[in-house]
C-alpha positions as CSV (number, residue, x, y, z in Angstrom):
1,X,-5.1,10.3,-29.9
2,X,-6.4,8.5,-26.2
3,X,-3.5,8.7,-23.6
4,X,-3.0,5.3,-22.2
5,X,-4.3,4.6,-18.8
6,X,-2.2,5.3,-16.3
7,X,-1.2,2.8,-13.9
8,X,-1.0,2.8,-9.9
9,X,1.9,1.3,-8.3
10,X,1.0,-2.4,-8.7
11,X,0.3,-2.0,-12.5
12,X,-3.6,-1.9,-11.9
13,X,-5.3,0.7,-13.9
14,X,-4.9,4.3,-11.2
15,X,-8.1,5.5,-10.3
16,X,-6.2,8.8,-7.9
17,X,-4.4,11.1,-9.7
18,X,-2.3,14.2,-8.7
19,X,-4.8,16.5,-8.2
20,X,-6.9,14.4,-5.7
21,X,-4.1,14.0,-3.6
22,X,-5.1,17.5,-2.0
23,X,-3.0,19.5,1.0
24,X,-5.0,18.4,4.5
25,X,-6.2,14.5,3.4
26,X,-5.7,12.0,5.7
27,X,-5.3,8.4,4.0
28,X,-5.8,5.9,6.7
29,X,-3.6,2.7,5.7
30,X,-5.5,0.0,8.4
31,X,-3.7,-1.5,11.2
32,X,-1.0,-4.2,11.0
33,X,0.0,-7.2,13.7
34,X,4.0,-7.4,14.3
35,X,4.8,-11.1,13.8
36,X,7.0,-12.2,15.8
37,X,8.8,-15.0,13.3
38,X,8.6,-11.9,10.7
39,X,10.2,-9.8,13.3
40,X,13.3,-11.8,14.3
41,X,13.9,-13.2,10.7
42,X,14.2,-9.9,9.1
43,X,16.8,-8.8,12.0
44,X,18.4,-11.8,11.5
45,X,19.0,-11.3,7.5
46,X,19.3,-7.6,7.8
47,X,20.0,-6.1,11.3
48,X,21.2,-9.2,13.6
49,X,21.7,-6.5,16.8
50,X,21.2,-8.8,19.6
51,X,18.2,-6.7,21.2
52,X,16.6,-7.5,17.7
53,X,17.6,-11.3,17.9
54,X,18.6,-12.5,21.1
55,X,15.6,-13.0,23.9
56,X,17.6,-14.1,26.9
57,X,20.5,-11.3,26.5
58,X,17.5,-8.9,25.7
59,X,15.2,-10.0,28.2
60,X,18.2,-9.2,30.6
61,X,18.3,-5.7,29.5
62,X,16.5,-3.0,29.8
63,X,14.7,-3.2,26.6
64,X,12.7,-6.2,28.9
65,X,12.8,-8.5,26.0
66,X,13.3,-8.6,22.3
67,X,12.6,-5.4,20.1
68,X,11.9,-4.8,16.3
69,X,14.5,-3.7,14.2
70,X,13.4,-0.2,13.2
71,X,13.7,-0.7,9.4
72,X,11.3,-3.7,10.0
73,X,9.2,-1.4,11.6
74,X,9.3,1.1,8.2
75,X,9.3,-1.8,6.2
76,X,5.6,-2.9,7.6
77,X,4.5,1.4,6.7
78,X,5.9,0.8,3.1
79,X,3.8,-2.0,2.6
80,X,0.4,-0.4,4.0
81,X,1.2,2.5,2.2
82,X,1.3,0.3,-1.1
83,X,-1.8,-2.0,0.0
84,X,-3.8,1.5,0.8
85,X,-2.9,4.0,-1.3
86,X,0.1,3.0,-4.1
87,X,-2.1,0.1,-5.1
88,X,-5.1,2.7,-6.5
89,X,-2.8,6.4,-7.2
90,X,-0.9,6.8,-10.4
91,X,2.2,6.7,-8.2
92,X,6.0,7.0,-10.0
93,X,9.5,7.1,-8.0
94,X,9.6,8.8,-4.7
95,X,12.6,11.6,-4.7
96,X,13.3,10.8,-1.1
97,X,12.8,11.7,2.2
98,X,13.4,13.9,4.6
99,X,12.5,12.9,8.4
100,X,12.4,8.9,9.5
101,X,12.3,8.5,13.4
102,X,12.0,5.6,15.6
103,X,9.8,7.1,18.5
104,X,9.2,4.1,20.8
105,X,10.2,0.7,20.7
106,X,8.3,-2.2,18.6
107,X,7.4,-5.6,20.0
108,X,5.7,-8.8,18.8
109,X,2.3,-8.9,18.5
110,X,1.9,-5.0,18.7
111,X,-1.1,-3.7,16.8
112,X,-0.3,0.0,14.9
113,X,-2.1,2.2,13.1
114,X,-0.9,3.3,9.8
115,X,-2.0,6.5,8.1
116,X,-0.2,9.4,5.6
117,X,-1.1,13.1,6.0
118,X,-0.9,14.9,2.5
119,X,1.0,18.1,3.9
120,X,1.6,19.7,0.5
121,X,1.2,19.1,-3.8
122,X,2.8,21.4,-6.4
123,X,3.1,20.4,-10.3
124,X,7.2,19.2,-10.4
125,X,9.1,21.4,-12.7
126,X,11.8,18.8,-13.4
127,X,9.1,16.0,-14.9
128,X,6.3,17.7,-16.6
129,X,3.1,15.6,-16.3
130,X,4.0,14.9,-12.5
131,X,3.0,16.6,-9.3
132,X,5.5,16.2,-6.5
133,X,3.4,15.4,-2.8
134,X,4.7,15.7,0.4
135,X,3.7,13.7,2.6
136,X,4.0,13.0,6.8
137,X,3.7,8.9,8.0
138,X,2.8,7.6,11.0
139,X,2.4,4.8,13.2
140,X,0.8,4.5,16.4
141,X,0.7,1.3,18.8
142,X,-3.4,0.5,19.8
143,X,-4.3,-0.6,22.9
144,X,-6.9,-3.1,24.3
145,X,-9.9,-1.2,23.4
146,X,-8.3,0.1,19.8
147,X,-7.7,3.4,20.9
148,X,-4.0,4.5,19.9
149,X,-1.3,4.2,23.2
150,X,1.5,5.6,21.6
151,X,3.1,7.4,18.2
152,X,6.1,4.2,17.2
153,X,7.2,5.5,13.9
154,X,7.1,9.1,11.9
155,X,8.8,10.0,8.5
156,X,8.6,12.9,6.0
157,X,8.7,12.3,2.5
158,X,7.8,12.7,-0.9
159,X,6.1,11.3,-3.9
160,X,5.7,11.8,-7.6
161,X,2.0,11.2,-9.0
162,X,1.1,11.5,-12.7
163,X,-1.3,14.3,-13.6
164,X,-4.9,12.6,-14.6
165,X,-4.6,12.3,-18.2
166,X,-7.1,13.7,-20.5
167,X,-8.5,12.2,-23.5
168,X,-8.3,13.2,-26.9
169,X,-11.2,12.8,-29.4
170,X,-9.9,11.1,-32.6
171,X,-11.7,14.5,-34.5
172,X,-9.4,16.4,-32.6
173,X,-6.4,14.8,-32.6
174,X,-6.7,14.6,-36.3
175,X,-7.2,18.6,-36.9
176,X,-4.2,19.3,-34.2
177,X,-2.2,17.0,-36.5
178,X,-3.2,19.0,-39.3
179,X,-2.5,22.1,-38.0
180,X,1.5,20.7,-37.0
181,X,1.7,19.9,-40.3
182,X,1.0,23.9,-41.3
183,X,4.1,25.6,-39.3
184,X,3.4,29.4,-38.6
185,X,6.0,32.1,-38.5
186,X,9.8,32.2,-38.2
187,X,10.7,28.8,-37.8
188,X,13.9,30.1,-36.1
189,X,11.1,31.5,-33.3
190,X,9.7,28.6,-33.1
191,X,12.8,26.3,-32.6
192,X,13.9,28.8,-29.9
193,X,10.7,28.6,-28.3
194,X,10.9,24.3,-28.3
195,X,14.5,24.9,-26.9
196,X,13.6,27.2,-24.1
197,X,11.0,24.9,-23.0
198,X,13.2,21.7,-22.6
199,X,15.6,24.1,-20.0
200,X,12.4,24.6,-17.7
């Protein structure tokens, strides 16, 4: 039989699998503007700190005005890293991750530029037909001629990526259907055999 098409991480047929996902690419994920009414509505819903909310008290401190919260700051990676790379890989769950820092603080109208560094792929042992990737974020503030200032946001972490599926020809499928249907040898063996596979 065909295996289905797999799907990225938007539900558009994937057209990067696994294996292109290779130790040493460099995804470049563009370059988003902080919004300033973005900026201060988030950190009012989720993180109302008064340096994230509060322009006179913050202008008064020595943050010199108003800062992003910093899981508005991750939240603008996630979504380049879906609009760049999620949106076209055959992308499942994320196991976690590892490293998330904060490294300078994030204003309004800020320009950074978003990329993931694949640092390392092996075949996952837990989920057969998925290949764990690790992977390194970063963000880095521009300035006025485009040329990055400063490194805002890091974060290690991983991913799960289906293997690229292969296709089947009907012919084939057929005879290895005929050939299950012939079992060989002890069947004892070959129930051992199924059961030691499930464990690995």
């Amino acid at each position: 039989m065909t295996t289905p098409d797999a799907r990225s991480g938007t539900g558009r047929p994937a057209e990067l699998f696994f294996e292109d996902l290779v130790p040493g690419l460099t995804v470049d994920l563009g370059v988003v503007t902080v919004d300033a009414d973005e900026m201060v509505a988030f950190a009012r819903r989720f993180d109302p700190q008064w340096y994230h909310v509060d322009p006179d008290l913050a202008a008064a401190s020595r943050h010199g005005g108003l800062i992003a919260s910093g899981f508005y700051t991750v939240s603008l990676f996630m979504r380049a890293y879906v609009d760049h790379l999620l949106s076209r890989a055959a992308a499942d769950a994320s196991p976690g991750l590892e490293e998330l820092r904060w490294l300078a603080p994030v204003r309004a109208g800020d320009r950074l530029a978003v990329r993931v560094d694949v640092m390392g792929a092996r075949p996952s042992t837990a989920r057969p037909g998925l290949g764990t990737v690790s992977l390194t974020g970063t963000m880095l503030r521009l300035g006025p001629d485009d040329r990055p200032e400063q490194e805002v946001l890091r974060t290690r972490f991983r991913g799960w990526f289906a293997v690229r599926p292969v296709k089947t020809h009907p012919a084939e499928a057929e005879a290895a259907g005929t050939d299950a249907d012939q079992p060989d040898g002890d069947p004892t063996e070959t129930s051992g055999s199924a059961e030691a596979q499930r464990h690995d």
